[in-house]
VOLUM-428310 format. One record per residue (C-alpha): residue number from 1; x negated, z, y negated. Coordinates in Angstrom, 1 decimal, always signed. Each point is the difference from the previous one (the first is absolute). Layout:
# residues N
   nr      px      pz      py
  NUM       X       Z       Y
...
END
This chain:
# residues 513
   nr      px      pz      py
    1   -19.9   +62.3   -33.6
    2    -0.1    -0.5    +3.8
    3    -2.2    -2.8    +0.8
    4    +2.1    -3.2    +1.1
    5    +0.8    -0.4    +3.8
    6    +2.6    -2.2    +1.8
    7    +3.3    +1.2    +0.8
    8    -0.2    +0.8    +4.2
    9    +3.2    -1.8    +2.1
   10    +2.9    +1.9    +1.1
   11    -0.5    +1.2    +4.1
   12    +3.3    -1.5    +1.2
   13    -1.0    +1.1    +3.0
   14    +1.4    +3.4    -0.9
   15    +3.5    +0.8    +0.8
   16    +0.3    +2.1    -3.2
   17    -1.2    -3.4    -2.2
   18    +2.2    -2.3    +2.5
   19    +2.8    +1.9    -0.8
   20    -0.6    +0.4    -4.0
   21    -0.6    -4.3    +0.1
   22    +3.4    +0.2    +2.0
   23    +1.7    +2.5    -2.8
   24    -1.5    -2.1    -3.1
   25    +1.6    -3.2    +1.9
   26    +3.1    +1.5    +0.3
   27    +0.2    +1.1    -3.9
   28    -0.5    -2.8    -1.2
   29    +2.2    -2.5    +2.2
   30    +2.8    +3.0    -2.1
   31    -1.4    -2.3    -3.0
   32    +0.5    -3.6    +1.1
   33    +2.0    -2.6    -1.9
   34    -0.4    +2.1    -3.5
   35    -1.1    -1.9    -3.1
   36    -3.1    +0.1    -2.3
   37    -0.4    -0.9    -3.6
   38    -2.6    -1.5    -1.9
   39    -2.2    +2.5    -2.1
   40    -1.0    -0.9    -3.5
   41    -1.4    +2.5    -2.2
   42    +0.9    +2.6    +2.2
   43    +4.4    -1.0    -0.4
   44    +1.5    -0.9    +3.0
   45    +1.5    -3.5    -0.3
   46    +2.9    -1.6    +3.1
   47    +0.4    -3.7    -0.2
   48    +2.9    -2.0    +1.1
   49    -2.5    -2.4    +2.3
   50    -1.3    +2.2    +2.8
   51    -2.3    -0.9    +3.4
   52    +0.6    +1.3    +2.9
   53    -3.2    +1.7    +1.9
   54    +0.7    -0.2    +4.0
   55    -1.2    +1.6    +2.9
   56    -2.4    -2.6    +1.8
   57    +0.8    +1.6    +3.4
   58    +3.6    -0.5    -0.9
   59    +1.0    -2.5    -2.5
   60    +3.6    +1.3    -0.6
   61    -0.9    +3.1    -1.4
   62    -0.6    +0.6    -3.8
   63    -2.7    +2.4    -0.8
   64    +1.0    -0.3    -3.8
   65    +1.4    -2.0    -2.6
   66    -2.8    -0.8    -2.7
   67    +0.7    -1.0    -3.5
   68    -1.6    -3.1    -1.0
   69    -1.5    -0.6    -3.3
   70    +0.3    -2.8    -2.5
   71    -1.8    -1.3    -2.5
   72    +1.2    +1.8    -2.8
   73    -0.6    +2.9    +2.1
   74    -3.7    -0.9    +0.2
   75    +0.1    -0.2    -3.8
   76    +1.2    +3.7    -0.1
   77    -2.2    +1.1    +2.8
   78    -3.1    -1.6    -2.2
   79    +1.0    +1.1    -3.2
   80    +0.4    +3.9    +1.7
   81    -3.7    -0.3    +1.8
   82    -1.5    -1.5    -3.1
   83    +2.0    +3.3    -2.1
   84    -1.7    +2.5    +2.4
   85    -3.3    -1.8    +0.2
   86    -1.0    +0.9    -4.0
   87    -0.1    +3.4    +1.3
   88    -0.4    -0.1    +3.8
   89    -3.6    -1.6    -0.4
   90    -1.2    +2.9    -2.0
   91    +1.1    +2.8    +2.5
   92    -2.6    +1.5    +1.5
   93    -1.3    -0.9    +3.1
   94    +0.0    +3.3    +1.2
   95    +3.8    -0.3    -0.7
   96    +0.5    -3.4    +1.8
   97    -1.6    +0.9    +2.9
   98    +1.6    +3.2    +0.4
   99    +3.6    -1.7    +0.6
  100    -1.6    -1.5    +2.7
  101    -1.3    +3.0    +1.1
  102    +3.4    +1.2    +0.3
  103    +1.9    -2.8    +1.4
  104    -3.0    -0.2    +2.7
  105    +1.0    +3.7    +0.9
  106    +3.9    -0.9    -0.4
  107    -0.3    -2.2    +2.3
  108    -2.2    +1.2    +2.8
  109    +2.7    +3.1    -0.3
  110    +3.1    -2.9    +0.7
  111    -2.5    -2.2    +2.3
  112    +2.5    -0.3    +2.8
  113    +3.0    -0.8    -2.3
  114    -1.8    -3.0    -1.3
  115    -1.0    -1.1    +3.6
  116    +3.6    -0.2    +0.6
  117    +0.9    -2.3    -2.8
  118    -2.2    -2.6    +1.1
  119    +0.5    +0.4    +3.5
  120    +3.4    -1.2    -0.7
  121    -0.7    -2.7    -2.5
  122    -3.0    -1.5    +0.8
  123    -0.1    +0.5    +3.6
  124    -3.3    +1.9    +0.3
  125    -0.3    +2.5    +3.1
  126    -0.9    +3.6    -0.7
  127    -3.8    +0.0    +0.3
  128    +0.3    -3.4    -2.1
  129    +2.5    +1.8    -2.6
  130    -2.1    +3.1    -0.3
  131    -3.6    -1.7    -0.6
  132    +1.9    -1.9    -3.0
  133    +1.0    +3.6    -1.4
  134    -3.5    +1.4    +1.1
  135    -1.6    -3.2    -2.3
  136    +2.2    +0.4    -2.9
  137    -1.2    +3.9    -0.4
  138    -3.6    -1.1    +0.4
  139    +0.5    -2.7    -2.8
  140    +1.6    +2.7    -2.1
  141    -3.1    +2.4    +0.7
  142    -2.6    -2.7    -0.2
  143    +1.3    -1.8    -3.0
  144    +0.3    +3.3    -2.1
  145    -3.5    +1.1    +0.7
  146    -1.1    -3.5    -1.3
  147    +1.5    +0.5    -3.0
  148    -1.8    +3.4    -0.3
  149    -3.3    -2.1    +0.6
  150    +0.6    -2.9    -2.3
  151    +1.0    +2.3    -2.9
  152    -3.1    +1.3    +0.0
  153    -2.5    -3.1    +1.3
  154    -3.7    -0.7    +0.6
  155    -2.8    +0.7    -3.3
  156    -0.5    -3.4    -1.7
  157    -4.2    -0.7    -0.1
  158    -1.3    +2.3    -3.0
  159    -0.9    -1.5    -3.0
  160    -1.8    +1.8    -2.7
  161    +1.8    +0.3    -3.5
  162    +3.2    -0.7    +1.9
  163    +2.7    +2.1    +1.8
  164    +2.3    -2.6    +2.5
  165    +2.5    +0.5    +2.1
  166    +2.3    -2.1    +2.1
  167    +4.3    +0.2    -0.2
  168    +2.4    -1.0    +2.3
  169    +3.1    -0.9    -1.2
  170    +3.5    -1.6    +1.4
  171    +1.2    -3.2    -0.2
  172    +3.6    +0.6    -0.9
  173    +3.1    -1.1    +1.8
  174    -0.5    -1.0    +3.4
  175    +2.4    -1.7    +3.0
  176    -0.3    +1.6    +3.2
  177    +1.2    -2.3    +3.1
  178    -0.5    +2.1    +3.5
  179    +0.9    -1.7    +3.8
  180    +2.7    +1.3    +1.9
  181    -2.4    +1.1    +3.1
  182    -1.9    +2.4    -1.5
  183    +2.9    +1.3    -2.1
  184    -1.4    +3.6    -1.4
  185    -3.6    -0.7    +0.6
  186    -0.9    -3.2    -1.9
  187    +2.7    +0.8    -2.7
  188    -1.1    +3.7    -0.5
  189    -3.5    -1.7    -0.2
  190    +0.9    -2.8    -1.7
  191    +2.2    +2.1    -2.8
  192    -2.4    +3.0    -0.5
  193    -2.9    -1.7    -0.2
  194    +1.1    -1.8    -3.2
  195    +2.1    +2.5    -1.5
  196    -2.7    +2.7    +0.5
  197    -2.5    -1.8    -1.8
  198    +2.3    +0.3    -2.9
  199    +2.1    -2.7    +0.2
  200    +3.9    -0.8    +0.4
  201    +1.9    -2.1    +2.3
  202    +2.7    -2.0    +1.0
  203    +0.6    +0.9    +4.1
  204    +1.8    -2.9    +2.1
  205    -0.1    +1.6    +3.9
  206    +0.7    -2.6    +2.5
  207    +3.7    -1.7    +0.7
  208    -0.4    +1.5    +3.2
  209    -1.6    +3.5    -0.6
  210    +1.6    +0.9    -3.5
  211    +2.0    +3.5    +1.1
  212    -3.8    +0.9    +0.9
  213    -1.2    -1.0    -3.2
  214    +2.9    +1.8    -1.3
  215    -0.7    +3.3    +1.7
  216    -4.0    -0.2    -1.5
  217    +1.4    -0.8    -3.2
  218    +2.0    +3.9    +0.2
  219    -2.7    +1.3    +1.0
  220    -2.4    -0.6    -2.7
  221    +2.9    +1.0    -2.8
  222    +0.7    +3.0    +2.7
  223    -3.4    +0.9    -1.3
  224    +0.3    -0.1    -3.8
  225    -1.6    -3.7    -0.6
  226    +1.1    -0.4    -3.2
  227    +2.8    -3.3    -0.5
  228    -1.1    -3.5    -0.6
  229    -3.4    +0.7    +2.0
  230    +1.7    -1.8    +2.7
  231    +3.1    -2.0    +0.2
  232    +1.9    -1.0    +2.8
  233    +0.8    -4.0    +0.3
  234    +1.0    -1.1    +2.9
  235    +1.8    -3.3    +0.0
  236    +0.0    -3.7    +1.2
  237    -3.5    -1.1    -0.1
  238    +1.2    -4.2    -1.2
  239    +1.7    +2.1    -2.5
  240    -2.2    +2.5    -1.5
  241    -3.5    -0.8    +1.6
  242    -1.2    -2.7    -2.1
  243    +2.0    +1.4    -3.2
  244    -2.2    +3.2    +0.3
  245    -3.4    -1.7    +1.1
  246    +0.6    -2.3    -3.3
  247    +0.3    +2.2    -2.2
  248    -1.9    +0.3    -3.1
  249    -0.1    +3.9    +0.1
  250    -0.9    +0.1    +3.9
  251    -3.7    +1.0    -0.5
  252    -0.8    -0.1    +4.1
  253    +1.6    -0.5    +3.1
  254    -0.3    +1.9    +3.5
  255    +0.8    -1.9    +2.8
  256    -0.1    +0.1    +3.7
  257    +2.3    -2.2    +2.4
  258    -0.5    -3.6    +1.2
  259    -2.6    -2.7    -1.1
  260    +2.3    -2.7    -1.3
  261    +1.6    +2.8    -2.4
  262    -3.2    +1.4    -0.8
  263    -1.5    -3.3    -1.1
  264    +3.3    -1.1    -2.1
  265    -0.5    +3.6    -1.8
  266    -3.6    -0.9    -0.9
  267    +0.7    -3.4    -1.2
  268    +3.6    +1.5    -1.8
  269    -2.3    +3.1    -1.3
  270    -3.0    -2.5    -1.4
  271    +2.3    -1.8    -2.5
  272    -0.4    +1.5    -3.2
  273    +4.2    +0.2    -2.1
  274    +0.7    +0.5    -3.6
  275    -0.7    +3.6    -0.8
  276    -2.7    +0.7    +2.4
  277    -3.3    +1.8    -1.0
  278    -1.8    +0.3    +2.9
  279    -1.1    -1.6    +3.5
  280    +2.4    +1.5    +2.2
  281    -2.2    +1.3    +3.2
  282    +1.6    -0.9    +3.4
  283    -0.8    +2.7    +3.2
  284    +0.8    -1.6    +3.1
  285    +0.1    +0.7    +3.8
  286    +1.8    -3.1    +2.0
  287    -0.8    +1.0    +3.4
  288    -2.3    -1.8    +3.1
  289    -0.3    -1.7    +2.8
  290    -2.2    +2.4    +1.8
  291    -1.9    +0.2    +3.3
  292    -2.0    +2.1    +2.3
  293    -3.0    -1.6    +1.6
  294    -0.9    +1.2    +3.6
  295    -3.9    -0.9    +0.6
  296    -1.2    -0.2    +3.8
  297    -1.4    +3.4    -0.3
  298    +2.8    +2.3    -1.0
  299    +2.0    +3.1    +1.2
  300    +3.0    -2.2    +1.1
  301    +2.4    +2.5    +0.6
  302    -0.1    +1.1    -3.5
  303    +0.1    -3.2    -1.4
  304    +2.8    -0.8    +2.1
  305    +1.9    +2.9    -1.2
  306    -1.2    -1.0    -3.6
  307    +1.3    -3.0    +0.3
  308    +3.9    +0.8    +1.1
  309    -0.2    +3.0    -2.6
  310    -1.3    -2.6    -3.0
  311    +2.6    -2.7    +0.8
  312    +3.0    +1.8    +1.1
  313    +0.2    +3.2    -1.9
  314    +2.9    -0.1    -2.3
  315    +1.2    -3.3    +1.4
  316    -3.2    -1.9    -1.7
  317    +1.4    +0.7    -3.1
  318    -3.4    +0.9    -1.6
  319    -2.2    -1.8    -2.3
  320    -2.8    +1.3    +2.1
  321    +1.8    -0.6    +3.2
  322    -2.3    -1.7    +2.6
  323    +1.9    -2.7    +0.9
  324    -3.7    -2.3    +2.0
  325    -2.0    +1.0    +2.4
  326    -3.0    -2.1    +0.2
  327    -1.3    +1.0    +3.2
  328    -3.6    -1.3    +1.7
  329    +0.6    -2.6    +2.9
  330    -2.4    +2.6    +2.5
  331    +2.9    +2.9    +0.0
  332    +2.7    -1.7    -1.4
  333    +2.1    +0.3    +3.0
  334    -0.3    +3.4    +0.3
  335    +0.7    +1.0    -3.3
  336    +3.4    -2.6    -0.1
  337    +1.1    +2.2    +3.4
  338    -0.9    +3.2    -1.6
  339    +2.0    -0.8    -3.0
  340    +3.1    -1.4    +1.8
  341    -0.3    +3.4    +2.1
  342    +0.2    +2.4    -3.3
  343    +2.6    -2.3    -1.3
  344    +2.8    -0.3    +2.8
  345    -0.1    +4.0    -0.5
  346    +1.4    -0.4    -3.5
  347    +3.7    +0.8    -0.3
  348    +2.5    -1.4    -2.1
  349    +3.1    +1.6    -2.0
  350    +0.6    +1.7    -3.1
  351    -2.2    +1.8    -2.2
  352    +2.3    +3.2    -0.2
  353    -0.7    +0.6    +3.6
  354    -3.7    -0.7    -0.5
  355    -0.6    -3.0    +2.0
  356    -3.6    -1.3    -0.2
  357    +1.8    -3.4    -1.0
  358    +3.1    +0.1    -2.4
  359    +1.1    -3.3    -2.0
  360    -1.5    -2.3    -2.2
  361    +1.4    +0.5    -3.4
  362    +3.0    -2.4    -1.1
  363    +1.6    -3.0    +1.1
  364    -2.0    -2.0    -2.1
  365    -3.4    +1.3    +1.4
  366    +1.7    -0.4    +3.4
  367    +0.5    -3.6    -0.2
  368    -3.7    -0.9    -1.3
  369    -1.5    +2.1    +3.2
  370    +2.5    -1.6    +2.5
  371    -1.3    -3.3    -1.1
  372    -3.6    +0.7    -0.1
  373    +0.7    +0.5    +3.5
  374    +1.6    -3.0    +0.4
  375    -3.1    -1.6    -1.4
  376    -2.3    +2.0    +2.3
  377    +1.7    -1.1    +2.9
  378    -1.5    -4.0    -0.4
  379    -3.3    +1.4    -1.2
  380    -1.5    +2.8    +2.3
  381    +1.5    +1.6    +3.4
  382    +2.7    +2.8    -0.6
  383    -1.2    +2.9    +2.4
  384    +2.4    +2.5    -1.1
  385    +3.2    +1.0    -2.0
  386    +1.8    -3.1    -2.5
  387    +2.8    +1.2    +0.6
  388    +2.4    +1.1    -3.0
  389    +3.3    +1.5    -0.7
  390    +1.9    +0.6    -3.1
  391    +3.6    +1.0    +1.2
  392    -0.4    +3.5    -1.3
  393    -3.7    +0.1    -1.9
  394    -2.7    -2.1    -0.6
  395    -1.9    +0.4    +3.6
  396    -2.9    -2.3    +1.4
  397    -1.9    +0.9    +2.8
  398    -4.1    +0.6    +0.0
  399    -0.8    -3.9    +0.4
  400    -3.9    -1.3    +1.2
  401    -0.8    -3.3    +0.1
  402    -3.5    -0.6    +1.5
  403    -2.6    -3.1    +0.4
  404    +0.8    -0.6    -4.0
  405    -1.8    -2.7    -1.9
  406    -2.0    +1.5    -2.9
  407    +1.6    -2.5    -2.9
  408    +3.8    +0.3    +1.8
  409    +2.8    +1.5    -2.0
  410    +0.4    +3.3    +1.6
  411    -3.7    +0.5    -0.7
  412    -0.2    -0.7    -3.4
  413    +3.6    +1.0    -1.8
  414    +1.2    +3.3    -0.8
  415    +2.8    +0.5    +2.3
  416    +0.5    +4.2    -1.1
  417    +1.7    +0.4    +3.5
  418    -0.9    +1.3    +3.4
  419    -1.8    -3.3    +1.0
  420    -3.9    +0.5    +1.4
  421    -1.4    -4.0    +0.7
  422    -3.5    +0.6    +2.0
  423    -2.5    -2.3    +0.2
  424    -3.6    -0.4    +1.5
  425    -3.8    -0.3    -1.3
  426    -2.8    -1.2    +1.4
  427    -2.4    +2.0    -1.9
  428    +0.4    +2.8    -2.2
  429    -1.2    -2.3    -2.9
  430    +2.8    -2.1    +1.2
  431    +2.6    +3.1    -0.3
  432    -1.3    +0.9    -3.6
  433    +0.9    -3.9    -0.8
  434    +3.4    -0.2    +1.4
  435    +0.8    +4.1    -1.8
  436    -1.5    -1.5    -3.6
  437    +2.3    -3.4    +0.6
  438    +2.9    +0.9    -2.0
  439    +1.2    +0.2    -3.8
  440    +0.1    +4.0    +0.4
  441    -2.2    +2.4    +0.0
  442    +1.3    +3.5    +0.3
  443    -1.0    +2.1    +3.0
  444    -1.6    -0.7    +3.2
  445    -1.7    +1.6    +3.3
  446    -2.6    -0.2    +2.3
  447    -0.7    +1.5    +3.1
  448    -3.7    -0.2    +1.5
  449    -2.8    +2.5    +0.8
  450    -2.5    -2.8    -1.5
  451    -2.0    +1.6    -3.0
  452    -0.9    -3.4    -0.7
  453    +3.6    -1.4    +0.6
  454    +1.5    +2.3    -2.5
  455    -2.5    -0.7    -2.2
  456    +0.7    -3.2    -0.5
  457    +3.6    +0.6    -0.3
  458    -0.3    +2.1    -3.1
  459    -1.8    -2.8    -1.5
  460    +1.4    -2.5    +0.7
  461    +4.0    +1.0    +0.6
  462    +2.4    -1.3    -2.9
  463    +2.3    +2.9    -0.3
  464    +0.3    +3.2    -2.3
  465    +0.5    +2.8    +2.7
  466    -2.2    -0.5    +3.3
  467    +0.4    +2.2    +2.6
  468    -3.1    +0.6    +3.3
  469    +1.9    +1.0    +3.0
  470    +3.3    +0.8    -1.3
  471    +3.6    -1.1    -0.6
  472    +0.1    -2.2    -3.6
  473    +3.2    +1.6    -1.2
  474    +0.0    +4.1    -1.2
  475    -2.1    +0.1    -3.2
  476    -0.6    +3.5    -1.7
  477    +0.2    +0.6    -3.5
  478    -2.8    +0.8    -1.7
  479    -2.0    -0.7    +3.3
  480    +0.7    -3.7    +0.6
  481    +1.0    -2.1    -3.3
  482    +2.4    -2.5    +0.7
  483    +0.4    -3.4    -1.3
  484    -1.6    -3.5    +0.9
  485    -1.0    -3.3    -1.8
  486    +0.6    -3.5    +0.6
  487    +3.2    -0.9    -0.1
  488    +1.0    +3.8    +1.2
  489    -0.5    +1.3    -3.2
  490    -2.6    +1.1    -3.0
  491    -1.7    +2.3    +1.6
  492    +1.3    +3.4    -1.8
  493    -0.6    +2.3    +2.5
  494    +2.5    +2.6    -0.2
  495    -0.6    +3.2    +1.1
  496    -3.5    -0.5    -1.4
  497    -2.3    +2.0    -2.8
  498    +0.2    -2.9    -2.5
  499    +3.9    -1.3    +0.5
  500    +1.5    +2.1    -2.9
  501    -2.6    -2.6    -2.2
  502    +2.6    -2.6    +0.9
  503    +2.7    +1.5    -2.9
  504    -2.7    +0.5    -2.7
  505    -1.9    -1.2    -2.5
  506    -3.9    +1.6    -0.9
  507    -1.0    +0.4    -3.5
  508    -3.4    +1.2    -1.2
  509    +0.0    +2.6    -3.2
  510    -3.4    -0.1    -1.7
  511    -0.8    +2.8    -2.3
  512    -2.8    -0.3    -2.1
  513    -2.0    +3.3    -1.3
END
C-alpha cells in the first residue's frame, strides 16, 4: 500500500480546471429542487414532511427537498444498524477499510461534482469547496490505514508461561451528528471513522447541508458498503435528536456543531434508560473563540494576512476561525492598518462566481451576526464593514472592530461570522492572558521571531491546535489533529493516530501454557 499523503488542491488558476469547476456547476444546477429519501437498511424511504435545503447566496432557490425522519423511523433505522452490526463487527478489517479505499478513489475521480453541491448549498467558494473534498479523501485514506494498524497493535510486555494479546472491538450502534460547514469533510470523517472500526450508524447530516449528506451517503453504497452499516436520518433535530441520544441501544454519540447543543447531548447522553447496558461515550467538537497573538517582534505582513485569512475565510464560519487579534501596544497600529489594507481588497458576491466573500449560511445565522454587530458597535470602534443585506442571500460584509476590551462580548462569544474584534497588549505575557481568557480552547496563533516568546506560548497557551507564524485555520489530516478542550470539546483529535480508539473497547486474552 502507498504510504498516506494529503490530497493536493485543485490549480484553479488553470483555464482547463476553471472551466471543468464551471461544467460540474452547471450539471448540477440541471439537478436542483429534486428530492432525497431517507436510507434505512439500504431501502429508500419518502416521507410526507420534507425540508427544504436553500441556496445561502439566494434564499429562493431549493437545492432539494429532504425527507425528514420520525421517531418510528429512528426505531427502524436502529433496529436495521443493530441487524447488520452482529455481522458487520466481525468483517475484516482489511474489508472495512477497503470500502473506504474505494469511496476515497470514487470521489477524488467526481472531486469537482461534489465541489459544486456545496458551493451551492452551503455557500463555500471553490478553493473553500475543494479543500472540504480534498479533507474528506484524506480521512478516507487515513482512517483506513488506522484500521490496518489497530488490527494488528503494539506486543503486550512478555510474560513467561503466558501468551497475551490485546483486541479491539466496536461498540455497537452509534449516532453520527455532522455541522453544515464542513458538510463532506467532518461527516465523511465523522461516519467512517466509527463505521470502519466495525460499527453501525444512524447518519443525521445537517438541516442545512442534508442533499450533501445525501450525495456521501450514494457514494459509499456506490461502493458495495453493505446495507445497515450506515443509515440515513435526517430529520428535525427537537424531533428526533434527543429520541436518538436517549436511547437505550445508542451505544455512542459523534457530535460536532455548537456548545449549547453539545453540552445538552452530554448531559441527555449521561442519563442511563431502561434497557441500557453500557455508558454511552459522547465525542464532541463545539467550536472556539480563537485568536492570533502578534508579539512586538514579528513578520507583520504575514500576520496581517494571517489574520484576514483566519477570520474571514468562509465568512467566519469556522470553528477554528480567528475571530481576535491580540496585538502588542508597540506595533499595534501598524498591524490594525495592514489588516484593514488586506481586508478592503476582499470582494463580496456569490460563491458560484467565486467571490472571496459569499454569504453567511441562513437567515437564522444571519440574524445572530447582524446583532453581534449591533453589540460591537457600543463596545469597541467599528473600523470596517457592518453592513448586511438579506434581500437576495444571507450577505454581511468583512466587519473589524478595534480598541476591544478583553472581557467585552465580541471578545469572548462565538459569533461563527465574519466579525474580527482586535485588541491590544502590553506585554506578550499580557497577550497570552487575554488569548487563554475564554471558555474555549480550540486553535490559536502566534506570530513572533522570539525563541523564547514561542516557548512560552506552547506552554503555557490553552488551546488544542497552536500554530508559530501561520494562519490558525487549514489543519491537515493526519498532519495536524484537530479538536480542543475546555468548553470546545474532549479533546479527540481527529485526524490523529489514536482517534479510531474513540469507537472501541480493549480486551486483554491471556493464554496460559
Amino acid at each position: 500500500m502507498m504510504p498516506y499523503r494529503n490530497e493536493p488542491p485543485v490549480d484553479f488558476s488553470s483555464d482547463v480546471n476553471r472551466a471543468s469547476m464551471q461544467s460540474e456547476l452547471a450539471k448540477v444546477r440541471e439537478q436542483l429542487g429534486r428530492t432525497y429519501p431517507l436510507v434505512i437498511g439500504g431501502e429508500r424511504v419518502e416521507t410526507d414532511v420534507k425540508s427544504s435545503s436553500l441556496n445561502p447566496a439566494n434564499h429562493k432557490e431549493v437545492i432539494g427537498y429532504v425527507s425528514q425522519a420520525s421517531r418510528a423511523h429512528i426505531d427502524q433505522a436502529i433496529d436495521a444498524a443493530a441487524r447488520t452490526f452482529a455481522t458487520w463487527r466481525y468483517t475484516s478489517a482489511e474489508q472495512r477499510a477497503g470500502y473506504l479505499f474505494k469511496a476515497a478513489a470514487e470521489l477524488r475521480r467526481r472531486k469537482l461534482e461534489f465541489a459544486a453541491w456545496q458551493i451551492l448549498e452551503v455557500g463555500k467558494n471553490w478553493a473553500e469547496a475543494d479543500g472540504d473534498i480534498a479533507e474528506a479523501i484524506d480521512f478516507l485514506e487515513f482512517y483506513g490505514r488506522q484500521m490496518l494498524r489497530m488490527a494488528h497493535p503494539e506486543p503486550l510486555v512478555p510474560y513467561p508461561g503466558e501468551m497475551n494479546r490485546e483486541i479491539f472491538m466496536p461498540l455497537g450502534v452509534g449516532v453520527v451528528i455532522p455541522p453544515w460547514n464542513f458538510p463532506l469533510a467532518i461527516l465523511t470523517g465523522m461516519t467512517t471513522s466509527a463505521i470502519v472500526a466495525g460499527n453501525t450508524v444512524l447518519l443525521k447530516p445537517s438541516p442545512n447541508s442534508s442533499v450533501t449528506g445525501y450525495k456521501f451517503m450514494e457514494l459509499m453504497q456506490s461502493v458495495g458498503l453493505p446495507d445497515g452499516v450506515i443509515n440515513f436520518v435526517p430529520g428535525a433535530p427537537e424531533e428526533i435528536g434527543d429520541y436518538m441520544v436517549g436511547h437505550p441501544r445508542t451505544t455512542f454519540v459523534s457530535f460536532t456543531g455548537s456548545k449549547a447543543v453539545g453540552l445538552h447531548i452530554a448531559e441527555h447522553a449521561g442519563k442511563q434508560v431502561t434497557g441500557q447496558i453500557g455508558i454511552k461515550r459522547v465525542i464532541a467538537e463545539m467550536g472556539g473563540k480563537d485568536g492570533i497573538i502578534v508579539d512586538a517582534r514579528a513578520d507583520l505582513d504575514a500576520a496581517a494576512t494571517a489574520i484576514v485569512l483566519s477570520a474571514f475565510g468562509f465568512q467566519g464560519q469556522k470553528c477554528s476561525a480567528g475571530s481576535r487579534a491580540i496585538i502588542h501596544k508597540d506595533v499595534y497600529d501598524e498591524v490594525v492598518g495592514k489588516v484593514l489594507e488586506q481586508a478592503k481588497q476582499l470582494q463580496m458576491g456569490p460563491p458560484e462566481q467565486n467571490f472571496a466573500v459569499g454569504p453567511v449560511i441562513e437567515k437564522k445565522q444571519f440574524d445572530k451576526i447582524v446583532r453581534y454587530i449591533e453589540i460591537g458597535k457600543s463596545e469597541a470602534r467599528l473600523v470596517l464593514g457592518g453592513g448586511a443585506d438579506d434581500s437576495t442571500g444571507y450577505y454581511i460584509e468583512p466587519t473589524i472592530f478595534i480598541d476591544a476590551d478583553p472581557h467585552s462580548r465580541i471578545m469572548q462569544e462565538e459569533i461563527f461570522g465574519p466579525v474580527l474584534a482586535v485588541c491590544k497588549a502590553d506585554s506578550f505575557e499580557h497577550a497570552v492572558d487575554i488569548f487563554n481568557d475564554t471558555e474555549y480552547g480550540l486553535t490559536g496563533s502566534v506570530f513572533s521571531v522570539d525563541r523564547a516568546h514561542l516557548a512560552y506560548a506552547a506552554e503555557r497557551i490553552d488551546c488544542g491546535n497552536l500554530y508559530f507564524n501561520r494562519k490558525c485555520t487549514g489543519s491537515l489530516v493526519g498532519v495536524h489533529p484537530f479538536g480542543g478542550f475546555k468548553m470546545s470539546g474532549t479533546d479527540a483529535k481527529a485526524g490523529g493516530q489514536g482517534y479510531l480508539r474513540h469507537f472501541v473497547v480493549s480486551k486483554i486474552v491471556v493464554e496460559r501454557f
